[in-house]
C-alpha positions as CSV (number, residue, x, y, z in Angstrom):
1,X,0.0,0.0,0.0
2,X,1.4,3.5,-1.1
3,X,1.7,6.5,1.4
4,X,3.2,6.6,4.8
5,X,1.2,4.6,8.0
6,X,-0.5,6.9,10.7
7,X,-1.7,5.2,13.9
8,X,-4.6,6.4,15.0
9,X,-4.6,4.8,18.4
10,X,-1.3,6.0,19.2
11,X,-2.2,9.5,18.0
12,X,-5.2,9.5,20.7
13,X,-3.0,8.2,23.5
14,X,-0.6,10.7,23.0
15,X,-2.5,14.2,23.4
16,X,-4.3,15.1,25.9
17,X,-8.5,14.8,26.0
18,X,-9.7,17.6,23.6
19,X,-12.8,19.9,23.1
20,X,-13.9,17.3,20.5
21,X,-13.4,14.5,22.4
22,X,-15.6,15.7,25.1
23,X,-18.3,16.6,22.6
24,X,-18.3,13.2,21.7
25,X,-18.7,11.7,25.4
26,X,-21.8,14.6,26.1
27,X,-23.3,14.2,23.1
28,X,-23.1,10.1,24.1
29,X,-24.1,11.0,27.6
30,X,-27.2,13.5,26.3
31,X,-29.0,10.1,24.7
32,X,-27.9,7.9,27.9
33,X,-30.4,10.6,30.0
34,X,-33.3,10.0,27.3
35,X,-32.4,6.1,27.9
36,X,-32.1,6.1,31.1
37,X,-35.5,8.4,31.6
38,X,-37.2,6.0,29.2
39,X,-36.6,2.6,30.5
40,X,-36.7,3.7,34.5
41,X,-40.2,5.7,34.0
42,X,-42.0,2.1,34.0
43,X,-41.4,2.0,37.7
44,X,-42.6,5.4,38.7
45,X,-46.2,4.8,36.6
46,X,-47.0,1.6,38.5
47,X,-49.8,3.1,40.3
48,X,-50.9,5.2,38.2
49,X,-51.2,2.6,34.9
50,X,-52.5,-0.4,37.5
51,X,-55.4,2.8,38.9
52,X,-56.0,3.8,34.7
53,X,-55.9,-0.2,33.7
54,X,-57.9,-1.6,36.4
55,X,-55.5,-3.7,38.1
56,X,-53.4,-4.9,40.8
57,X,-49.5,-3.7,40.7
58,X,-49.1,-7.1,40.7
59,X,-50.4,-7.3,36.9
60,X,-47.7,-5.1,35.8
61,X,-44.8,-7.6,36.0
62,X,-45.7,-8.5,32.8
63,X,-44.7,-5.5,31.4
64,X,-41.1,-5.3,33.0
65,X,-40.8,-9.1,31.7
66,X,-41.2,-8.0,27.9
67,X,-39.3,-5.0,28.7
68,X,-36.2,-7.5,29.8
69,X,-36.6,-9.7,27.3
70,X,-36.6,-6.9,24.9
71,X,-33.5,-5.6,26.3
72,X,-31.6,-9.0,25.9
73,X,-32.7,-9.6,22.3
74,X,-31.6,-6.5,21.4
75,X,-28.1,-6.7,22.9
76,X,-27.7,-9.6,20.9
77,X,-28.7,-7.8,17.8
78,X,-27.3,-4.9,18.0
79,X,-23.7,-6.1,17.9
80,X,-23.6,-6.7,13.8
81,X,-25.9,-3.9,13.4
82,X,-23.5,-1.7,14.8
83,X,-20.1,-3.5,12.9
84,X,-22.4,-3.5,9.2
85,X,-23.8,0.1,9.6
86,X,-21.5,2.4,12.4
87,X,-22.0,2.8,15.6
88,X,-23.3,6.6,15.3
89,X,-26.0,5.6,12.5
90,X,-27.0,2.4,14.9
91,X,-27.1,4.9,18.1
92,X,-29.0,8.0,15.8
93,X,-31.9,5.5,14.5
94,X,-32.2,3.6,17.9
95,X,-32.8,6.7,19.3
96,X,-36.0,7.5,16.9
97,X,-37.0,4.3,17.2
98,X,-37.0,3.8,20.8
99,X,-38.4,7.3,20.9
100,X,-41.5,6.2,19.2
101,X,-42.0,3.0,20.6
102,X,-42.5,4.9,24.3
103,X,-44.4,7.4,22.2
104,X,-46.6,4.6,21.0
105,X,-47.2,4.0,24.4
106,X,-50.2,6.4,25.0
107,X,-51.8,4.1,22.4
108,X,-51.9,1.2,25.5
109,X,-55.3,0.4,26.6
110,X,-54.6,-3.4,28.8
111,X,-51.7,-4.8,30.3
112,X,-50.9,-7.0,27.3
113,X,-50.8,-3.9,24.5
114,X,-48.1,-2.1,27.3
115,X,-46.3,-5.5,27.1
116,X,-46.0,-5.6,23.7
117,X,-44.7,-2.0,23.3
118,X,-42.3,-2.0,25.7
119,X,-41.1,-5.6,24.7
120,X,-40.5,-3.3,21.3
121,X,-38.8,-0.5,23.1
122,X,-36.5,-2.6,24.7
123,X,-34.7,-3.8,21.7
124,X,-34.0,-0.5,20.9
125,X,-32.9,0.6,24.6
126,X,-30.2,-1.8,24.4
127,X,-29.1,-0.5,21.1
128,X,-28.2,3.1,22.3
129,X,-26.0,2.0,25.2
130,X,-23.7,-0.1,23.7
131,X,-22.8,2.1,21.0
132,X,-23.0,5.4,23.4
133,X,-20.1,3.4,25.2
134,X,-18.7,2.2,21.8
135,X,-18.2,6.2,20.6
136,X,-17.1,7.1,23.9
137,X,-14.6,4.9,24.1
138,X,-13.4,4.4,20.6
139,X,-12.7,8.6,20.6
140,X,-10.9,8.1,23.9
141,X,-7.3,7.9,24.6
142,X,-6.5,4.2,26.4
143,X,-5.8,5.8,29.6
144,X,-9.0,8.2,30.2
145,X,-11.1,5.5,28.5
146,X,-13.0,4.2,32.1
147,X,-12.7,7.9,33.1
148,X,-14.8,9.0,29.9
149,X,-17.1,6.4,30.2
150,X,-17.9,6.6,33.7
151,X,-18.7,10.4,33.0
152,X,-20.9,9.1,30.0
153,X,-22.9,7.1,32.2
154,X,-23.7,10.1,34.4
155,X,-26.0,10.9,31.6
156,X,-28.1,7.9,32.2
157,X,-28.1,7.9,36.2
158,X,-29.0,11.4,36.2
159,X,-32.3,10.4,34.0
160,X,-32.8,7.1,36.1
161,X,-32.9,9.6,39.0
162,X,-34.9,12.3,38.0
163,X,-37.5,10.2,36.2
164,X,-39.4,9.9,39.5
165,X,-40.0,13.5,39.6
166,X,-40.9,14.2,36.0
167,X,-43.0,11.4,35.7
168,X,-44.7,12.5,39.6
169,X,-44.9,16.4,38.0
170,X,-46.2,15.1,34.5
171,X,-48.6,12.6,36.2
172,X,-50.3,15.1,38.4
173,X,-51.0,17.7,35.9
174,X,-51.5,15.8,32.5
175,X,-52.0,12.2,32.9
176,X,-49.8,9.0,32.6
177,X,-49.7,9.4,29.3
178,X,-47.7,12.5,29.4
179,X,-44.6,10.7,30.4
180,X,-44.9,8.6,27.3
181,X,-45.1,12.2,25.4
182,X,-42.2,13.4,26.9
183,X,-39.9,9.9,27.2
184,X,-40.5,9.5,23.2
185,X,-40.6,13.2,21.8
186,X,-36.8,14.1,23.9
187,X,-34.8,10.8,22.2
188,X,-36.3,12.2,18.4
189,X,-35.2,15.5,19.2
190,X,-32.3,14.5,20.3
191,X,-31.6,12.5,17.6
192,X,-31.7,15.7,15.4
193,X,-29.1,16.8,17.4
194,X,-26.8,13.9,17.1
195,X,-27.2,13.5,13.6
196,X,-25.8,17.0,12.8
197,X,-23.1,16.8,15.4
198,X,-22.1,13.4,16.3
199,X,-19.2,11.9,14.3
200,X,-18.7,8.1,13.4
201,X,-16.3,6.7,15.7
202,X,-12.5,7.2,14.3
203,X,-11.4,3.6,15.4
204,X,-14.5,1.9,13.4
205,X,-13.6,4.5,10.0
206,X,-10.0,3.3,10.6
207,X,-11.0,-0.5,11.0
208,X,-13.2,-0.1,7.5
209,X,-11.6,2.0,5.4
210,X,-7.9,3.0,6.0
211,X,-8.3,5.9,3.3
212,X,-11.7,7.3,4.5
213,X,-11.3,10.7,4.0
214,X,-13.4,11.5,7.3
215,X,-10.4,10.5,9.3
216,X,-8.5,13.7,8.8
217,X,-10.7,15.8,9.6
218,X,-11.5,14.2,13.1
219,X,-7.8,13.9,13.5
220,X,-7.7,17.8,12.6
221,X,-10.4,18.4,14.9
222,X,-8.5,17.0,17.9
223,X,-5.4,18.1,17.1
224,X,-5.4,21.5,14.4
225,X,-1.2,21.2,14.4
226,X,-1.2,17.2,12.9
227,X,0.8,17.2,10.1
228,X,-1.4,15.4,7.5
229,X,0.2,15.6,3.9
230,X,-2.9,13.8,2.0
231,X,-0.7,10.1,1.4
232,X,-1.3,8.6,4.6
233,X,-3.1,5.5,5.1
234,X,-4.7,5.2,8.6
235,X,-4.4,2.0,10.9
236,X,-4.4,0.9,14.7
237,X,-1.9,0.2,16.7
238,X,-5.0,-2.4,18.5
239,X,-7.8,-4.6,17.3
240,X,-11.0,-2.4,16.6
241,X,-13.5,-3.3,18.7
242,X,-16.5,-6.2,17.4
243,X,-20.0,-6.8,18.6
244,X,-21.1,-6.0,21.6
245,X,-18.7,-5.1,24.9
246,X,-18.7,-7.1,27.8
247,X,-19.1,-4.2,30.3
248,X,-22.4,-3.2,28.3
249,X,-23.9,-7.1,28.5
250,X,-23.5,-6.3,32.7
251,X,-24.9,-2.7,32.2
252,X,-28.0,-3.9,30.4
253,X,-28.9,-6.1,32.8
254,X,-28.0,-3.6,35.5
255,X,-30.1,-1.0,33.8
256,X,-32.8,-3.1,33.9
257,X,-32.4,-4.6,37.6
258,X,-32.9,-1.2,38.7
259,X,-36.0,-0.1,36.5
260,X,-37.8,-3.3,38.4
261,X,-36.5,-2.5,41.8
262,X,-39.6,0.6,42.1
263,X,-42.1,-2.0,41.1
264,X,-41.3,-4.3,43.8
265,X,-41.2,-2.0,46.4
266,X,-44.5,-0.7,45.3
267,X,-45.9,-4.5,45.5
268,X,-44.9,-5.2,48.8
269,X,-46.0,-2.6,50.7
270,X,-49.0,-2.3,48.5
């Protein structure tokens, strides 16, 4: 191959964290809040949907059932997805579509239609958060890499945690079905957002095509003194990262052991 070799992994591990880079890991952490608003809000409408459904609480375990299995269908999906199409356009349409799957979920009338949707919406949850983690880390130099992602995944415990209290203030004006409104109409709009900003990850451009001409401008973006003379062809200095990580396996099911925790409480003391 003509042209001189540039590695891109040792180009990120040796500058320090820049401006870019950190736009990378909000923009990542921005969708993490919708996700983590979204799949948590189940446990704060318990008795409000068992009241509006004619129910016990008991009844909505169903729901949190097809909302796991959705998640864990998904993970597995999502990993060739993600290595066919790029992790930002996986992350921008998972984003739509898990905006209007909880959208679609005003439509609920019974137990079962709820079950259904949200068995929908959880495929789609577990597609933003591996490839949120995937951009985060793949724009991240090796030794701020847990340090990036752990600020990432502030995003998604700060919508976890104030989920309760929109979905209380929502509740008590408009009706249950104004958390629905808001948890799908905030992921679309924010998916506007990502689309216009968020780049493809360098590592995955560099792992695809060692010429694409996208690289250079990230690299320029991190870094405005590279030298870049136009012959270089791109290449890592590690293996790219395939399918779906580890750490985001534990984090889906973690994601999801605390969106059930609310329900049982709620059952148990009635």
């Amino acid at each position: 191959m003509n042209g001189s070799p540039f590695d891109v992994g040792a180009f990120l591990d040796q500058r320090r964290v820049s401006a870019y880079q950190i736009m990378v890991m909000l923009l990542c952490a921005l969708i993490m809040y919708a996700d983590g608003y979204d799949v948590m809000v189940m446990g704060f409408l318990v008795p409000t949907l068992a009241r509006a459904f004619k129910v016990a609480p008991a009844a909505l375990t169903f729901v949190f059932l097809m909302q796991a299995v959705g998640l864990t269908l998904g993970t597995y999906i999502v990993g060739p997805l993600a290595d066919q199409f790029g992790r930002r356009r996986v992350l921008v349409v998972s984003a739509v579509l898990f905006g209007l799957a909880t959208l679609s979920g005003v439509l609920a009338t019974t137990v079962f239609q709820l079950g259904m949707i949200r068995l929908v919406a959880g495929l789609f949850f577990s597609a933003a958060i591996p490839n949120a983690i995937a951009l985060t880390s793949e724009f991240s130099p090796s030794r701020m890499r847990g340090t990036l992602i752990n600020l990432m995944f502030v995003g998604y415990v700060a919508g976890a945690a104030s989920g309760g209290a929109i979905a209380a203030f929502l509740v008590r004006s408009y009706g249950w079905q104004s958390a629905f409104w808001v948890g799908g109409l905030v992921p679309i709009a924010m998916a506007v957002l990502l689309w216009a900003l968020l780049p493809e990850s360098i590592r995955y451009c560099v792992s695809r095509d060692r010429r694409d001409l996208r690289i250079p401008a990230m690299l320029r973006r991190i870094d405005r003194t590279v030298q870049l003379d136009g012959s270089e062809h791109f290449v890592l200095g590690e293996p790219p990262a395939t399918g779906v990580a580890v750490a985001a396996l534990f984090a889906e099911w973690a994601v999801y052991g605390l969106a059930i925790l609310p329900l049982m409480k709620r059952i148990v003391h009635g």
